[in-house]
N, C-alpha and C positions, 0 to 999 in steps of 0.2 A: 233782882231786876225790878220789882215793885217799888222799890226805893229810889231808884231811878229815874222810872215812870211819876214818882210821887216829885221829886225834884225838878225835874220836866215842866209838871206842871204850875209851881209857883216862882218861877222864873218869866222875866218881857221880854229878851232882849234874844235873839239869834247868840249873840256876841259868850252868853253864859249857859245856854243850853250845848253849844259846842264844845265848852270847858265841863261841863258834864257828862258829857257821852266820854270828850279824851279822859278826864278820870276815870272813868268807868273802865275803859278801855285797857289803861295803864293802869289796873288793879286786876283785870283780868291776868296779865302777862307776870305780876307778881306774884300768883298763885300758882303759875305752871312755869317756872322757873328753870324749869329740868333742862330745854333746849339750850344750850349757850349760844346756838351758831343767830339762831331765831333773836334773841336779847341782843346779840351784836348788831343783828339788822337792824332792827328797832333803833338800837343806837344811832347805827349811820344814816337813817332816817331821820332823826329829829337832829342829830348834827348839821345834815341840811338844811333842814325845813324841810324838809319834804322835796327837796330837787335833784335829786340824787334817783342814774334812772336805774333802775329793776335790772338791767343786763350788765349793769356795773355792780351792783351788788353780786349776781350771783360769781362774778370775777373774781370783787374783791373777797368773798366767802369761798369759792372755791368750792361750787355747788351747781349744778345745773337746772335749769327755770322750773320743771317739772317739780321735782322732789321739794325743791325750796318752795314751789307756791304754795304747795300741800301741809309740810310742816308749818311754814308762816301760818296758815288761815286754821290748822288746826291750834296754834299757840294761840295767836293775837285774835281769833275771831271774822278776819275779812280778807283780802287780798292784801301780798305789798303793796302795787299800785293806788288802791283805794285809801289806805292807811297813811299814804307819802302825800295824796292830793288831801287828805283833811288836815295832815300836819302842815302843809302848805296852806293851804285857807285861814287856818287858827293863824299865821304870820304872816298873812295879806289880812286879816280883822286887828291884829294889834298892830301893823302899819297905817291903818285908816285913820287912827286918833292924833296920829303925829300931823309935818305940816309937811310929809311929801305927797305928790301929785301922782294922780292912779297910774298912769304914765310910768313914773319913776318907779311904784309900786311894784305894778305889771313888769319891768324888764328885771329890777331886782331879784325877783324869785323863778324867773326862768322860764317865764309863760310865752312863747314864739312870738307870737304879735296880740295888739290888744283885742281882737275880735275873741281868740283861743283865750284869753284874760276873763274877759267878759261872759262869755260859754258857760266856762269854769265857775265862774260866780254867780249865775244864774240857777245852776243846777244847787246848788247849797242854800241859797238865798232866795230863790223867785224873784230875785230885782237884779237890776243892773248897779253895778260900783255905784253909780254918782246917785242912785236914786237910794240906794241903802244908805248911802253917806250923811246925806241930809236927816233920816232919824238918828244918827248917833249925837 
């Protein structure tokens, strides 16, 4: 974890402290490997992006919300939900560089309307889209 914290702090940019933490994250889960049901979700998580909702997984797992929250946060560290909204953010920050419009950003990854866009990215970022955009 020190290492972490150490990496944290010689990094600028929001854009590579969140590629940090997802490492971190996703080496956690390769040390506790034991769960398969848990590695599949994970899977259909990042197959979405992160948009893929929690009541569908437990469908597609064949697992009830309860017991799967439990295993998930005891494998991965946090909630599904919280784990699906960072892998969704990390592909709303590497759509920022290209040349589509927040707009296009916001509907592509599943966010209801841009205000719920904007929420979302306020809480990760302290800024809004267009104001984060301008330091990239």
């Amino acid at each position: 974890m020190e290492e972490v914290e150490e990496k944290l702090s010689t990094v600028n940019t929001d854009k590579q402290r969140i590629k940090i933490v997802e490492q971190f994250l996703l080496s956690q889960i390769k040390v506790i490997q034991t769960d398969k049901l848990i590695i599949e979700a994970v899977k259909l998580i990042c197959q979405t992006n992160g948009t893929v909702r929690i009541k569908e997984l437990n469908e597609k797992l064949f697992i009830s919300q309860s017991p799967f929250e439990k295993r998930f946060r005891k494998v991965v560290g946090t909630t599904p939900k919280k784990f699906a909204s960072i892998i969704r953010f990390n592909t709303v920050l590497d759509n920022l560089n290209n040349t589509k419009s927040l707009t296009e950003i916001c509907y592509e990854n599943n966010f209801f309307d841009q205000a719920h866009f904007i929420k979302d990215f306020k809480q990760f970022t302290g800024e809004t889209p267009e104001n984060f955009k301008r330091f990239l």
